[in-house]
BAMI-114695 format. One line per field, with one value per residue (C-alpha): x, y, z. Coordinates in steps of 0.5 Angstrom, whole numbers, plus 500, padded with zeros to 3 digits. Each point is the difference from the previous one (the first is absolute). Layout:
N
xx: X/...
yy: Y/...
zz: Z/...
This chain:
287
xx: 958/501/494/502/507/499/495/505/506/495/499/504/499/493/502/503/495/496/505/501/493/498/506/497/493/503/504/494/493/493/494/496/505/500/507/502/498/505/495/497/507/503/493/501/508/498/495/504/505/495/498/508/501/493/501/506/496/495/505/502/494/498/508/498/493/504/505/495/496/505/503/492/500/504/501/506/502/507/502/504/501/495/495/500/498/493/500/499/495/496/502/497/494/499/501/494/495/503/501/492/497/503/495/495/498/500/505/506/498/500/508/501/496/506/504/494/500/504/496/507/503/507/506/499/493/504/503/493/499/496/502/495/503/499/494/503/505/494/500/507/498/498/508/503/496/502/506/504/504/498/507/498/493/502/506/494/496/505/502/492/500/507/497/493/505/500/493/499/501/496/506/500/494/497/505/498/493/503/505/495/496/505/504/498/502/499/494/496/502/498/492/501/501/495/493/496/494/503/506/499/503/504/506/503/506/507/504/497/492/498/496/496/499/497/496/497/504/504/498/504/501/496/498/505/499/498/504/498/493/494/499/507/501/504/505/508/500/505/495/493/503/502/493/494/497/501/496/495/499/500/494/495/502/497/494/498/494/501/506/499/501/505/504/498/503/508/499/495/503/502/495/494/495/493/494/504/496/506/505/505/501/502/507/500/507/499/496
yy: 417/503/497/493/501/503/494/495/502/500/493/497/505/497/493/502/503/495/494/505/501/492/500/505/496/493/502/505/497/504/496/507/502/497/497/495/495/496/499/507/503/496/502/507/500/496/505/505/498/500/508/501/497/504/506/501/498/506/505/500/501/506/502/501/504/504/502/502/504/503/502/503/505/507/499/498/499/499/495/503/499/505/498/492/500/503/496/494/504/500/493/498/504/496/493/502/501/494/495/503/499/492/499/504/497/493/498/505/496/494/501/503/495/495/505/498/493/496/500/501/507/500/502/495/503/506/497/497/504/500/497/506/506/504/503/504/504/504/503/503/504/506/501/498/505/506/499/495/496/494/496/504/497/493/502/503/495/494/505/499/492/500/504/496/492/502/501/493/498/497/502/508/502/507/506/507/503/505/496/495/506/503/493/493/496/492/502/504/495/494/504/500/493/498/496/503/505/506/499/499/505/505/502/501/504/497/504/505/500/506/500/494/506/505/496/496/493/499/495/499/493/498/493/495/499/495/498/497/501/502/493/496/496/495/497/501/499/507/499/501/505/504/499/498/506/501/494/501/507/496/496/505/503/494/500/506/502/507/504/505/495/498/506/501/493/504/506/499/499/494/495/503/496/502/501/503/507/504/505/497/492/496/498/493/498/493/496
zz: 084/507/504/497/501/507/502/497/505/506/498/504/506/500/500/506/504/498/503/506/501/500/505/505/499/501/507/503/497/501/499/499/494/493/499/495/496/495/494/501/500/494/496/501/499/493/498/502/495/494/502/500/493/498/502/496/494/503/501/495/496/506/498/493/501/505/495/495/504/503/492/499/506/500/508/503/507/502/504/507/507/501/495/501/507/496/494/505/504/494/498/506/499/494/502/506/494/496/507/502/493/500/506/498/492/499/494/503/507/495/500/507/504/499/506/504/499/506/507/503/500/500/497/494/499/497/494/499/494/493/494/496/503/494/502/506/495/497/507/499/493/503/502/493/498/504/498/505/497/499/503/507/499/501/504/506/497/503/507/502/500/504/504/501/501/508/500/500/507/506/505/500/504/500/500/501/498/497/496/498/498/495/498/497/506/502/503/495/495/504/499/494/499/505/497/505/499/503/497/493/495/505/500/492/502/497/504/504/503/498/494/504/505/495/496/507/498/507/505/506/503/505/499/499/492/497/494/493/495/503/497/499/494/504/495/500/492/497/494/503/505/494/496/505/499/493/499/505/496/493/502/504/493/496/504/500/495/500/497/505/506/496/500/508/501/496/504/506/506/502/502/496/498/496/504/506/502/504/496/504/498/506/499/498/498/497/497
């Protein structure tokens, strides 16, 4: 598959800008930037590879339902220099909703919520990713069925995520406003890994920014972030980062008395808890 392939070959490119990287913070350290840690960095390289060696496993069950839907559907778009520029727009259109909802319905936040587990932002963050990316798949139905083949799916698929491993990064500040508007950058990145209130649930663009323009999602960084779960789960344990929050989720569902509070703890936003007033729930990522 193209996406597995690309990310496999990149592998080793990743090792070594993440070696480069710890260098750089070792001979210029900065007490405001969050560096390194040795058993933080060895949690997310051992959940990184359970992710790689799963998400084989799920793209090739996305590969099949790809396949089959593009079989049912009449439509065809042909792959070409001038056409793939604008598969991948669409693509990147796509993975804004899907990366927006994992954030905004609890049991997809439950897979999700991994990439968000360390306290520290660095080029290792990137390669923390989920063991259940299946649910992230479903997003990208909608270009199977307009009749983009399913190989030039994850081929965009794997472009977006290259394209989102220089994000993870203290070192490289603010670049021009018009750039930050338009691109995803370090900056925008780091606000949408930061804990804080006003940062929370921004900028969910993979390549460009624009659709967190139009939808009312962007937020520019103006306070140092802060990194990390509103409340962190404080473990390097590879198997508890991967299914914290699942687990959180199976007990306020067991504790429930109500099918309709049960249903709400699945698809409600992360955080919600019966009795709570407001439409909107107050963001509470652990429990």
């Amino acid at each position: 598959m193209e996406n597995t392939s690309l990310l496999a070959l990149s592998a080793p490119l990743f090792v070594l800008l993440i070696v480069l990287e710890m260098v750089y913070y070792r001979l210029h350290p900065d007490e405001n930037a969050s560096g390194y840690g040795v058993r933080d960095t060895a949690a997310s390289f051992a959940v990184g590879a359970g992710a790689a060696l799963m998400d084989i496993v799920y793209k090739t069950i996305a590969l099949a339902a790809f396949v089959g839907l593009y079989q049912l559907t009449p439509l065809r778009v042909e792959v070409t220099w001038t056409t793939f520029p604008l598969i991948l727009l669409a693509q990147d259109f796509c993975y804004y909703w899907m990366h927006r909802e994992h954030h905004r319905v609890r049991v997809l936040w439950a897979s999700h919520v991994v990439h968000h587990s360390s306290v520290r932002y660095n080029f290792s963050t990137s390669v923390r990713q989920p063991w259940t990316g299946l649910t992230s798949q479903i997003f990208y139905i909608p270009l199977a069925l307009a009749g983009v083949p399913p190989w030039a799916i994850l081929l965009c698929g794997g472009i977006n995520m290259l394209t989102q491993f220089w994000l993870h990064t203290d070192r490289i500040g603010r670049l021009p406003r018009v750039i930050e508007r338009v691109v995803n950058t370090p900056s925008s990145h780091r606000v949408h890994h930061a804990s804080q209130g006003g940062y929370l649930d921004r900028n969910f663009g993979g390549i460009l920014m624009i659709w967190d323009q139009l939808f009312g999602t962007w937020a520019e960084e103006t306070e140092r972030p802060v990194y990390g779960l509103t409340k962190n789960i404080d473990t390097h344990n590879p198997l508890r980062i991967v299914s914290h929050e699942y687990a959180a989720l199976g007990r306020d569902v067991a504790r429930a008395t109500r099918w309709r509070d049960r249903a709400r703890h699945v698809l409600g936003r992360p955080g919600w808890q019966p009795g709570q007033q407001t439409a909107r729930a107050v963001r509470d990522d652990v429990h």
